[in-house]
BADREN-195168 format. One record per residue (C-alpha): residue in one letter; z, y, x. Coordinates in steps of 0.2 Angstrom, whole numbers, plus 5000, padded with zeros to 4 digits. Layout:
N
AZYX...
// end
This chain:
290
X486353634851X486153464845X484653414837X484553244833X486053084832X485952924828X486652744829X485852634842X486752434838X485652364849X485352484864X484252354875X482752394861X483152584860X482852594878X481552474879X480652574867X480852734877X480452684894X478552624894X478252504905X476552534910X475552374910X477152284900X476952334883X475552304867X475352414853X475652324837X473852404829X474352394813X475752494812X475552594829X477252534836X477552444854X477952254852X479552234859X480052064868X481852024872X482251904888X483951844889X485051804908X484151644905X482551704906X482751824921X484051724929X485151834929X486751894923X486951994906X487652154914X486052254922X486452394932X484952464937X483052464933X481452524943X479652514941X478652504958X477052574965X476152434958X476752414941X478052284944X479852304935X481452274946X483152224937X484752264948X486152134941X487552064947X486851914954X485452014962X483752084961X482552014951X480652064952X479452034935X477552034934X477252034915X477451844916X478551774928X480351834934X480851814954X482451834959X482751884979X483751824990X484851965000X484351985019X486151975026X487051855015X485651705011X486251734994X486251844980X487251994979X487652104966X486252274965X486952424957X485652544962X483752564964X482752704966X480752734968X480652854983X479253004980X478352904996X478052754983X479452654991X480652554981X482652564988X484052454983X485952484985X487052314985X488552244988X488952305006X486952335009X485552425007X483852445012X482152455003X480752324994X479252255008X478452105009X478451955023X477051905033X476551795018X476251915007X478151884997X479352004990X481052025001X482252145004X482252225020X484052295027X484352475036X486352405040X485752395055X485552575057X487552605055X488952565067X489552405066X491352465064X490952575045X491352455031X490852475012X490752404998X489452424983X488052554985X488352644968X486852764967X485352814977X484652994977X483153084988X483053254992X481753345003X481053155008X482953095012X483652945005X485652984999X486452804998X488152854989X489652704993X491552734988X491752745007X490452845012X488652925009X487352895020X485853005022X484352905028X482852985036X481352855036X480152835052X478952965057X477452985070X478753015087X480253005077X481252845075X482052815058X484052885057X485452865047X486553035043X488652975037X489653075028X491353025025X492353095006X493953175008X494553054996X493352944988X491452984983X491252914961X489552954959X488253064965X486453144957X484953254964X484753424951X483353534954X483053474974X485053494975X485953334981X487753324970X489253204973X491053184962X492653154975X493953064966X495653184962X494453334969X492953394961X490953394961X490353454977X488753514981X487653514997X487353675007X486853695025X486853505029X488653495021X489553465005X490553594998X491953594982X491053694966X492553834961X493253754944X492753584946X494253524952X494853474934X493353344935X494353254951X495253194936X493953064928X492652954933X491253064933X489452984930X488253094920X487353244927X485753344922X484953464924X485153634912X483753774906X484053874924X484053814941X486153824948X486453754930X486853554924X487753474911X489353334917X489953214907X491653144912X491952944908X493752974897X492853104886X492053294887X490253344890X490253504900X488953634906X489053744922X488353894920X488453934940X490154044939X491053944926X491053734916X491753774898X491653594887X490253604875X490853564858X490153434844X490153534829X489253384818X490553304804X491053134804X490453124823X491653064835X492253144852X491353094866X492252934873X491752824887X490352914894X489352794906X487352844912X485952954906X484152954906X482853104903X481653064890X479753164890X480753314902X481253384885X482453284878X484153224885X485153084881X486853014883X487652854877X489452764874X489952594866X488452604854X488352764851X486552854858X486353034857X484953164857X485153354864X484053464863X484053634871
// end
C-alpha cells in the first residue's frame, strides 16, 4: 500500500516545494525546479513554531505563529495585531472558507481576515457572538461544512453561520463530554476526537461516538483523511498506529517496508494533487498511495 518513502532533514523545503504558492514562486529555467527562498522568525517577525498556513483570495500567504498572524505579499511581511487583546496572540488555526474568506482561531478568539476603513488588514472578532460566561482557550482547528464554519476549542466547538439576506449571523455551541483534541471535515462530514472517548461523527445536527473507536479516546488524535469510499478515512494516532475505518470496523494498517520504523509521534497531514497522501514525524515524511 505504500508507494513511495523518504527522508525529509529539512521539512520547511519539502513542503515548500509542495505547496505552490501562486504568485510566490520562480522556476529555475535551467533545470526546471522552483527556486526556493528560506525566511527565518526574523524575517517574518515571528516565532520559529508555525502552526498554520493560508493563502487568501488575493494571493496573499497568512502564517499562524505563536506570536500571531502574520500576512506576506511576496515582499514584505505584516504582523496583526489581535482585536481583543491590543497584542499578539498565539494563532493555531486558519482556514479559507469556500466563500473566499479567510478565519483565524487564537488564543481565546476567533473571527475572520477584513480590512479597516483605510484599506488595512485586521482581524475582525465573532466573541462577541458567544455568552460572555463560556471560556476557552486556543482555537485548535477550523473546519466548513455545508457553508458552516466549525471552530473546534478543548472547551467547546462552535458552529458559526455567517450573515445572510434577513438572517443575522449565529453561533451554534457544542460542549464535549470530556474534552474535544481535534476535529476534520471528510467527504462533507464534520469529525471530532473526545479525549478517553473516541472519534465522533455529526448526524442530525449532533455528534455521535463511531462503534470501535473508543480505543482512539486513548491518544491524541490529529490525522484524518479521507479513504477510496465515502464513510471511509484513514486516523493516525500521536503515540503511534495509522488506521483505516472501513465503515464497520478500524483494524491498524501495517508497514511492511524493512528497516522502516513504526509510526511514532504522528503530528498533521496535507493532501498533495488529490492522489497522493502524506503524513510526517520527527523528520520522517511519507508517501501513500492507494
Amino acid at each position: 500500500m505504500q508507494k513511495l518513502f523518504f527522508r525529509a532533514a529539512f521539512f520547511s523545503l519539502v513542503l515548500f516545494s509542495l505547496i505552490q504558492l501562486k504568485g510566490f514562486s520562480q522556476i529555475n529555467a535551467s533545470q526546471g525546479i522552483p527556486t526556493i527562498t528560506n525566511y527565518s522568525p526574523r524575517d517574518y517577525q515571528g516565532t520559529g513554531q508555525i502552526w498554520s498556513l493560508a493563502q487568501d483570495a488575493k494571493g496573499f500567504i497568512f502564517l499562524g505563529t505563536n506570536t500571531g498572524i502574520v500576512k506576506f505579499d511576496g515582499k514584505n511581511w505584516e504582523l496583526l495585531i489581535s482585536p481583543l487583546k491590543g497584542y499578539n496572540t498565539s494563532t493555531r488555526a486558519l482556514h479559507l472558507s469556500n466563500s473566499g474568506v479567510l478565519y483565524y482561531g487564537s488564543l481565546a478568539d476567533f473571527g475572520y481576515i477584513g480590512e479597516n476603513d483605510l484599506g488595512n488588514t485586521i482581524q475582525i472578532s465573532l466573541i462577541h457572538l458567544i455568552p460572555e460566561e463560556i471560556t476557552l482557550n486556543d482555537i485548535w482547528s477550523i473546519n466548513e461544512v455545508d457553508g458552516k464554519i466549525y471552530f473546534q476549542a478543548r472547551e467547546a466547538i462552535f458552529i458559526y453561520t455567517p450573515e445572510k439576506e434577513n438572517q443575522d449571523p449565529k453561533i451554534e455551541i457544542w460542549k464535549p463530554d470530556s474534552q474535544f483534541m481535534y476535529s476534520w471535515e471528510i467527504d462533507g462530514t464534520f469529525y471530532a476526537h473526545q479525549i478517553e472517548l473516541g472519534i465522533f461523527k455529526e448526524r442530525n445536527g449532533k455528534l455521535e461516538l463511531i462503534p470501535g473507536s473508543q480505543f482512539l479516546g486513548k491518544d491524541r488524535v490529529q490525522v484524518m483523511l479521507p479513504y477510496t469510499k465515502p464513510d471511509e478515512f484513514l486516523v493516525g494516532a500521536f503515540s503511534g498506529g495509522l488506521y483505516h475505518f472501513d465503515g464497520k470496523k478500524i483494524p491498524e494498517i501495517r508497514n511492511q517496508s524493512r528497516g522502516f520504523p513504526k509510526l511514532k509521534t504522528l503530528q498533521r497531514n496535507f493532501t498533495c494533487r488529490q492522489s497522493i497522501w502524506a503524513w510526517w514525524h520527527w523528520g520522517w515524511f511519507y508517501n501513500f498511495g492507494f
